[in-house]
C-alpha positions in Angstrom: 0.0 0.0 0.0 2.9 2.4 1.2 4.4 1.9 -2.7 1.2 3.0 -3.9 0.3 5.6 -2.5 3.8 7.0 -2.9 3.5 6.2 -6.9 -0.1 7.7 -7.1 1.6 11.0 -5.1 4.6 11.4 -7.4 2.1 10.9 -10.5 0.2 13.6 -9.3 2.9 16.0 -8.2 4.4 15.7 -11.7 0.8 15.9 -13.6 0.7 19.3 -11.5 3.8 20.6 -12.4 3.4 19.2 -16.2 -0.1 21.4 -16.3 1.9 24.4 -14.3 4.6 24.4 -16.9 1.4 24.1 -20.4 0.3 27.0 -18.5 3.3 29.2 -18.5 4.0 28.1 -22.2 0.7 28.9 -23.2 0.7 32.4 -21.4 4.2 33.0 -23.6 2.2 32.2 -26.8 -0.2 34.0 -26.2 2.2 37.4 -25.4 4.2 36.2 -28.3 1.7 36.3 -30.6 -0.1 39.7 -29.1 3.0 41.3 -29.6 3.4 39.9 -33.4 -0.3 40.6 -34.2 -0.1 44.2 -32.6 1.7 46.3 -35.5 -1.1 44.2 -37.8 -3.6 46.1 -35.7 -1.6 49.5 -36.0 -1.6 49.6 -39.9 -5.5 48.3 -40.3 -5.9 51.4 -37.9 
């Protein structure tokens, strides 16, 4: 039991910290594409 509960907690620590790290590459696209899509905006204008 003591193995699996200390697998199921390491599986979940690292799914937390996989999602943490999708989240702060997603935020980076996200500015990384405002800032390419922003002189676009300027010249429409």
């Amino acid at each position: 039991m003591r193995c699996l509960y200390f697998g199921k907690k390491n599986i979940l620590h690292n799914a937390f910290r996989c999602l943490r790290c999708l989240r702060r590459e997603a935020e980076a696209i996200s500015t990384f594409k405002l800032l390419t899509y922003l002189p676009d905006f300027s010249e429409i204008e």
